[in-house]
N, C-alpha and C positions, 0 to 999 in steps of 0.2 A: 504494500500500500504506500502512494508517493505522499507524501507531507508537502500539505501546504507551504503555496510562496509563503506567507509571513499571516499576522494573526487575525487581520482582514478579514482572509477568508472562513476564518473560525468563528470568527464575531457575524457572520452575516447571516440574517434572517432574510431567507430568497422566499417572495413571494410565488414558485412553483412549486411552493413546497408546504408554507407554513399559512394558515389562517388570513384571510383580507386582511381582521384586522390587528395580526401580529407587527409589531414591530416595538423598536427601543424609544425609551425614551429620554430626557435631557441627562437621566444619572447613567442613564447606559441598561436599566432595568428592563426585562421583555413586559411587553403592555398588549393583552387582548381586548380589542377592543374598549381601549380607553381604559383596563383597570388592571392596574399595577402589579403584576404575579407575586410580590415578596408580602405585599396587604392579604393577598388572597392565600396562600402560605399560611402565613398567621392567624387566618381568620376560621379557615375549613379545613387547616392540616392539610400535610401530605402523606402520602403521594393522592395524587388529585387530579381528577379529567375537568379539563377546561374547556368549554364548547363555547365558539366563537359563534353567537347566534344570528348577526349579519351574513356571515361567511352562510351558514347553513342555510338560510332563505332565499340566497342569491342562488344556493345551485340547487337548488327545490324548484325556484321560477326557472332557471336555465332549463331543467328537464323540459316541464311541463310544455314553458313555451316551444322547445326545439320539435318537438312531437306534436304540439300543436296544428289542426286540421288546415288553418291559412298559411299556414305558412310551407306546405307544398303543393298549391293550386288545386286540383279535381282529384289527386290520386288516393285522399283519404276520405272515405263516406263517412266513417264515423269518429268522432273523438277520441285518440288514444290512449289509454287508462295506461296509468305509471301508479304501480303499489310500490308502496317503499317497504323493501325487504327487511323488515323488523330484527330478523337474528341479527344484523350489525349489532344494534344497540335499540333498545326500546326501555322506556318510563311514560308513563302517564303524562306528565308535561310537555316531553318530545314531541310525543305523537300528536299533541295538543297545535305546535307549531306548525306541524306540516300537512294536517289534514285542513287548518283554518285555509292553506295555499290549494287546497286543489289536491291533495296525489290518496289516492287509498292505502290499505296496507295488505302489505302477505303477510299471512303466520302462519308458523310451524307446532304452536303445541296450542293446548287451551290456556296454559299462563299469559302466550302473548296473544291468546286471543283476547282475554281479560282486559288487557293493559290497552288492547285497540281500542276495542266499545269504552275502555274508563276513560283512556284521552279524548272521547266523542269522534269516532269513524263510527257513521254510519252499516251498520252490516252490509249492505248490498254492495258497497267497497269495501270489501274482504275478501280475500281467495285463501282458503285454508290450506296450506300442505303437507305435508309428511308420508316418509314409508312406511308408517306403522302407527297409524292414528287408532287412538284407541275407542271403545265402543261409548263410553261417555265421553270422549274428546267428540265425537262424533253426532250423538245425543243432545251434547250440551251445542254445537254448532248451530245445527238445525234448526234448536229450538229458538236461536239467538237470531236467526234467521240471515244465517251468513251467504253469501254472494253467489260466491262459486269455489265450488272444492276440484281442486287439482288432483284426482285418483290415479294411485300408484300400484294398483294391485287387483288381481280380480276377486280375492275375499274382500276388498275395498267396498269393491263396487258393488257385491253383492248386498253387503249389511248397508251403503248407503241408501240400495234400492228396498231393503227391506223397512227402513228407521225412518226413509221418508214415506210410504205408504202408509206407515203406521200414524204419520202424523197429517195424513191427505197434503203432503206437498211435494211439489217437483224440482227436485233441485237441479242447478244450475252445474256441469260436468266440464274441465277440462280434463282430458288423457293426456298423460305427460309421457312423453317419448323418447326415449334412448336411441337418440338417432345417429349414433357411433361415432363420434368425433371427440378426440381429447386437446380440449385447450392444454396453449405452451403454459401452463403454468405447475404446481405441485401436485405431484399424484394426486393428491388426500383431497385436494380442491378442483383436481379435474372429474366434473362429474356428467359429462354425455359418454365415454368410452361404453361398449357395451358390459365389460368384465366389474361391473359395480351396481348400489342395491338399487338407484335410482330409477323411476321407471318403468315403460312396457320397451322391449327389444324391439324395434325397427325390423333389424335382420332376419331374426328368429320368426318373423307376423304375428309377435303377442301386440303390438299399437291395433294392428289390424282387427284384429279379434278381438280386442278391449273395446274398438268404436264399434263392431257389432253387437255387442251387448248393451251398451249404454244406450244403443240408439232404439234398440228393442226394448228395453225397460219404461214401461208406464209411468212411472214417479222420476225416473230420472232425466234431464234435459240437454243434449249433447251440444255443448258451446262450442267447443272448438279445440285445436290441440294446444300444447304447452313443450317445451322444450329449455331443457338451461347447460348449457355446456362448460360453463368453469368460472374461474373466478380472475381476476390479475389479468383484464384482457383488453391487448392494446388496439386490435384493429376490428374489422368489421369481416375477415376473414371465412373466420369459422362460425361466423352467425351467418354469412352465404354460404355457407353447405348445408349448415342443419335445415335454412330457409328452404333452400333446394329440395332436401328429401323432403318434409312437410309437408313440400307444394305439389309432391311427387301423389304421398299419401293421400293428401287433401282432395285430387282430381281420382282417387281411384275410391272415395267416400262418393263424392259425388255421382259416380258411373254407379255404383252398387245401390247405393240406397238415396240417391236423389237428393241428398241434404248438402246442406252447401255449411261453408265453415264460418260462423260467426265470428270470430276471434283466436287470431292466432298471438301467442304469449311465449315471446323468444328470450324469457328470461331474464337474469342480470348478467354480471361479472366484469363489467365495465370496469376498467384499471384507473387507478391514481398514481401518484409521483410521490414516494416514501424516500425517494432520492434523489439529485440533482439527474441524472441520468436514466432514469424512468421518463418516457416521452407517452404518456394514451393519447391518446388520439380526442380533439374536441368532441365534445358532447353535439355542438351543431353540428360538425364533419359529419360525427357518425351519425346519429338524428336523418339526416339529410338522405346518407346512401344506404341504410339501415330500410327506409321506405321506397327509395327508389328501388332496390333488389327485391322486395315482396311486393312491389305492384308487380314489375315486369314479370316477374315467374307467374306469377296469379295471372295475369291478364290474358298473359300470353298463352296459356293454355284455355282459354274459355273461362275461368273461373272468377267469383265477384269475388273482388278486393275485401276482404276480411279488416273486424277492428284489429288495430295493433294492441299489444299491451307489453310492459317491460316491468318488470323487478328489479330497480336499483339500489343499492343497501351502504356498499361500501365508499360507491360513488356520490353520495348522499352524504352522511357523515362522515368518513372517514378524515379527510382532509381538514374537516372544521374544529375539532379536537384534538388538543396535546394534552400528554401527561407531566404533571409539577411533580417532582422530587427535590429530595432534599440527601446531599453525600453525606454518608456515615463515616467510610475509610477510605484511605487510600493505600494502595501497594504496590509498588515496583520489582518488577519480575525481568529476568535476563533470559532473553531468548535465544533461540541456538548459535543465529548469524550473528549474534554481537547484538542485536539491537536491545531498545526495553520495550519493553509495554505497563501502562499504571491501569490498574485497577483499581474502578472506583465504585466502591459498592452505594447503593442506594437501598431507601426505607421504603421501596416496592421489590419487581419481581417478578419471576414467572406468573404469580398468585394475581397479577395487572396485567401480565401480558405475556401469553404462551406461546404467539404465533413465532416469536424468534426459537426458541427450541422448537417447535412440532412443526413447523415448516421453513427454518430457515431466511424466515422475514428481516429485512433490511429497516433500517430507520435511521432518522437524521436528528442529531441532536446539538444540543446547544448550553454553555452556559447562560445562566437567564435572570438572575439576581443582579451580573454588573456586568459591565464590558473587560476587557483583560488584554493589555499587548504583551503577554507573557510568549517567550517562544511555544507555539505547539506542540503535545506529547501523544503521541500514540496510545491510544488510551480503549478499553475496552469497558462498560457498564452492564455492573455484576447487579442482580437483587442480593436479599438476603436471606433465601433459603438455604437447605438442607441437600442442594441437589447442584454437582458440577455444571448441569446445562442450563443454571440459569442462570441467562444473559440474556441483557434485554436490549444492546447495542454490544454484534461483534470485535467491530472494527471503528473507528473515528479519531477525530481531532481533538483535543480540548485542551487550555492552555494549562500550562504548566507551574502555575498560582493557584488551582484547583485544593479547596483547603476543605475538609467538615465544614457541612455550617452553609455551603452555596449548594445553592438553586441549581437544576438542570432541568430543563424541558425539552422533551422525545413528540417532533412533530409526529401527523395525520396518527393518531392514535385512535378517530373515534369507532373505526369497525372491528368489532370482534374482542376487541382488549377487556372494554368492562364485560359484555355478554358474556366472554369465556371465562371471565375470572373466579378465584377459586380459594378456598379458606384454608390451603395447603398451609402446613406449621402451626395452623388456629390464628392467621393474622387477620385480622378486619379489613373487608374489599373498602377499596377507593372511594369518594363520595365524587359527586357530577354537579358540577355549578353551569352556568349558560351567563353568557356576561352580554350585554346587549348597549352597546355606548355608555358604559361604567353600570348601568343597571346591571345587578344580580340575581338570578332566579334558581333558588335549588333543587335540581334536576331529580338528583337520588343523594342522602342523606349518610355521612361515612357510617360504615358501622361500626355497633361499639361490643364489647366484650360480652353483653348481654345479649347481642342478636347470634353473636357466634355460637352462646351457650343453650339457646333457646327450647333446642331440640334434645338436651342431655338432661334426663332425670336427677341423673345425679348433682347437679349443679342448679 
């Protein structure tokens, strides 16, 4: 790894990277949106997810509007529904901001369906998922009178067809498809390949045979198909293949049993920039040829132009939130070639953010309390678990004045960090503030020794 020309580049908050409204301020202190991170430190403790709540609205309207029906002349009949993929991160107040703009929500269990209907989404914007929704997860939907369920199985569909007859209504079906493609990104997060749980098989003619059922069920209503191919995705690539087969599918629904496809749902996995050298692709670029490639296959075979819809989650939050820590130690280690490397452990950790162990995630970090011309140190950021892999920044820069006591903040933190997080060692997960032109809003609430112990008789 080359070290920076000089301390410049250590000190610099790049706006391709870090929050609208991150930046320093006259003492050199990092500022979200107008409010001072070492105030916010001392007021909420760390470690601490910061949602920069401008940032987050501006690319909520960017979706909406990019997808948007005027803005690519005749080729969309209908308005295209953007759910925002809740596993990122969901709380009742989030969901609160971004349903008041327009976008619905996906979920995956009945927790986040809860936390949908409490931040006020409408059920009819909801698309339930999961490979393995249980039969009160399933009960309890219904009765909530959720949108549309994405079915993954054909004892799925079976019990939907049975749960909604029982309650005289017809639910609304997308068939979610394994249309064999693996996004360039981490196995674990590449999920259209066929060899995984996701899904009916393309290949095999289980999609086939899942749309003949649905479409023969009295209580159930066959919307249209669903497909999600990975996660960390920079182009528009492999959403024109999985498009491809779909449109392939889509015309041999039509030939068989006359139905035409209401809604085709190509997923999330839209990529951010967790480093200087992460390039995705615009949200308009893509927006733009994302529609131009499912007119033309639809059209071009005879077939009517279907609603779009996307699942955005990571691309939504991620980028609007950092996590505040605060360094406990430092240690200087001699590596083999001669060089050093300082480890600097922080008061979080894997227990904040797992994806650099389980998949090898990248991040960018920063001292964030003061500025520093200290020469830069190769420096690696340790949590303080129980466990060699956890690191929450492999490899970085940070000056060499780095004492106990300073602030660091780990940009685009908000997908997946607090969601995955975890009470490993019995430490209290992170609290979630939203800062809005110094205005503060408490997202989720740090927890204390008492919520850890909640579930122990013994205590």
């Amino acid at each position: 790894m080359t070290a920076p020309i000089d301390a410049l580049v250590v000190n610099d908050i790049s706006q391709h990277i870090w929050p609208l409204g991150a930046k320093r301020n006259s003492d050199g202190a990092l500022e979200i949106s107008g409010a001072d991170v070492r105030d916010l430190g001392k007021k909420y403790l760390t470690p601490l997810f910061v949602l920069d709540e401008t940032d987050l609205l501006s690319r909520v309207r960017k979706y909406l509007k990019s997808f948007a029906s005027q803005t690519h002349g005749n080729k969309l009949t209908k308005p295209t529904q953007i759910f925002y993929a809740s596993k990122a991160f969901t709380a009742t107040r989030f969901i609160e901001l971004i349903v008041k703009e327009g976008m619905g929500i996906d979920v995956a269990s009945e927790g986040e369906l809860r936390v949908a209907l409490a931040g006020g989404c409408k059920p009819e914007n909801i698309v339930f998922h999961g490979n393995n929704k249980s039969l009160e997860e399933l009960e309890f939907a219904l009765d909530k009178g959720v949108g549309i369920f994405a079915v993954d199985s054909f004892f799925e569909i079976a019990r939907l067809a049975q749960y909604s007859k029982k309650r005289n209504v017809k639910a609304k079906v997308l068939v979610r498809v394994t249309a064999g493609i693996e996004a360039h990104t981490h196995d674990f997060v590449a999920t259209a390949h066929e060899d995984q749980k996701f899904g009916f098989s393309l290949a095999a003619g289980d999609a086939d045979e899942a749309v003949r059922i649905v479409i023969k069920e009295e209580n159930l209503h066959f919307l249209g198909l669903h497909s999600h191919i990975g996660s960390q995705i920079f182009d528009n690539k492999g959403f024109e293949i999985a498009a491809t087969r779909l449109a392939e599918l889509s015309l041999r629904i039509v030939k068989e049993h006359n139905v035409q496809i209401e809604m085709l749902n190509l997923g999330g996995g839209m990529g951010i920039a967790y480093v200087e050298s992460d390039a995705p692709l615009a949200i308009e670029k893509m927006a733009s040829e994302l529609v131009d490639i499912v007119h033309k296959l639809f059209t071009s075979n005879g077939l009517a132009m279907p609603q779009l819809a996307f699942e955005p989650g990571r691309a939504i939050v991620g980028p609007a939130m950092i996590t505040l820590y605060t360094v406990g130690t430092t240690k200087n280690i001699q590596l083999e070639n001669g060089d050093k490397r300082t480890y600097v452990a922080v008061d979080g950790g894997m227990s904040d953010n797992i994806r650099t162990a389980l998949y090898g995630a990248q991040y960018s970090v920063a001292l964030a309390s003061r500025l520093s011309n200290a020469q830069p140190m190769l420096s690696r950021i340790v949590g303080k678990h129980c466990e060699s892999g956890d690191i929450i920044v492999k490899d970085c820069y940070l000056p060499s004045d780095l004492v106990p006591g300073d602030l660091l903040a780990v940009a685009a933190t908000g997908a997946y960090n607090r969601s995955m997080s975890s009470q490993y060692n019995l430490v209290t997960r992170p609290g979630v503030i939203s800062v809005n032109n110094n205005k503060i809003t408490e997202i989720l609430r740090k927890e204390t020794y008492q919520d850890v112990f909640a579930t122990d008789p013994g205590l």
